[in-house]
C-alpha positions in Angstrom: 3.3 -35.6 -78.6 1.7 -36.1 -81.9 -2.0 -36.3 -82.8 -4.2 -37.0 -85.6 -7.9 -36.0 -85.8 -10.8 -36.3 -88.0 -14.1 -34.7 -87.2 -12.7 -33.1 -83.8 -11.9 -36.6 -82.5 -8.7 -37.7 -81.5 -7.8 -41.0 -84.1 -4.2 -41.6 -83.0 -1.6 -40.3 -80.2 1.5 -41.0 -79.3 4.9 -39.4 -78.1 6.8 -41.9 -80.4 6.4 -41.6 -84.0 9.0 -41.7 -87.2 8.6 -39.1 -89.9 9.1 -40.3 -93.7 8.5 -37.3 -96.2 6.9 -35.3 -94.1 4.7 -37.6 -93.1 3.8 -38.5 -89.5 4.0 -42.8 -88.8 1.9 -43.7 -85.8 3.2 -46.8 -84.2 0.3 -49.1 -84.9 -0.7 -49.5 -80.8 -1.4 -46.0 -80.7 -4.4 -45.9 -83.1 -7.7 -46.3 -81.6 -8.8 -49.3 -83.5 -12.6 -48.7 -83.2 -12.3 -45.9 -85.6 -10.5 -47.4 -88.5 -11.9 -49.9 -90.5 -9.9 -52.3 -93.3 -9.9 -50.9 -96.9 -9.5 -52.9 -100.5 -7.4 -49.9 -101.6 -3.3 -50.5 -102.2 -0.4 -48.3 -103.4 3.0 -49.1 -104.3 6.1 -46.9 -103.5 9.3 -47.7 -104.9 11.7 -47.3 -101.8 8.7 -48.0 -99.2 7.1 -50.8 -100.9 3.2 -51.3 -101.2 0.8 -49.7 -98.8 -2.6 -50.8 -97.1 -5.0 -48.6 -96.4 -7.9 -48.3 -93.7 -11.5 -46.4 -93.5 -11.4 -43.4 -90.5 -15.3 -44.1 -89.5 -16.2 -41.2 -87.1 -19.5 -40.7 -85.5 -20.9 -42.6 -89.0 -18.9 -40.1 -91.1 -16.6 -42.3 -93.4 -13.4 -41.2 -94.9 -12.0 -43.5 -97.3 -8.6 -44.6 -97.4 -7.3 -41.9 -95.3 -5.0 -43.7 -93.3 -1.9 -46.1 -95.1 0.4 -48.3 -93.4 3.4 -50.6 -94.4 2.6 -54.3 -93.4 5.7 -55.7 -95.3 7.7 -52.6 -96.3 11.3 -52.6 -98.0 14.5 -53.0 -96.2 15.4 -48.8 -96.5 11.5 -48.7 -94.3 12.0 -51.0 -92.1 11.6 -48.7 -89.2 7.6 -47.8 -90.0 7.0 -51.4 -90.7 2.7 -51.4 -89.4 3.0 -47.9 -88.8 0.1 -45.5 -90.0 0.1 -42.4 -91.5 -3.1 -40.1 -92.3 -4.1 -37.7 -95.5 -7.6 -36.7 -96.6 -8.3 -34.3 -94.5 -7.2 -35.6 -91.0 -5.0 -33.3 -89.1 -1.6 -34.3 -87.7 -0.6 -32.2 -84.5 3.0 -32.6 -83.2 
């Protein structure tokens, strides 16, 4: 079972997940949708492809951009194609 939490609350939670880089993907029917809201912000990875972000809004408490996902990723990461991963402070149990 892996979690992620922000401010003490449970954001995410599943007992299927992929790990890329140390990184824990969330299938994307496991986050709670009423804490994450969409975000302008985009990376680009050169084996993963380019990553959207979303908002972790807690209790009012907003943490920009701390969760990514893949909605068209690269052939090579396929397999976390919508999954999300967190950063900025949210903790990943497994």
């Amino acid at each position: 079972m892996a979690k992620a939490i922000w401010q003490g609350t449970v954001i995410a939670e599943s007992d299927e997940f992929e790990v890329v880089e140390g990184n824990v993907y969330f299938p994307p029917s496991t986050i709670k949708d009423e804490f994450f809201e969409p975000s302008a912000h985009q990376t680009v990875c050169g084996w993963k492809g380019t990553a959207s972000y979303y908002d972790v809004v807690v209790d009012g408490a907003r943490n920009e951009s701390a969760a990514w996902f893949y909605p068209a990723p690269k052939q090579a990461a396929a397999n976390i194609k919508d999954h999300v991963a967190f950063w900025k402070g949210v903790t990943v149990e497994q």
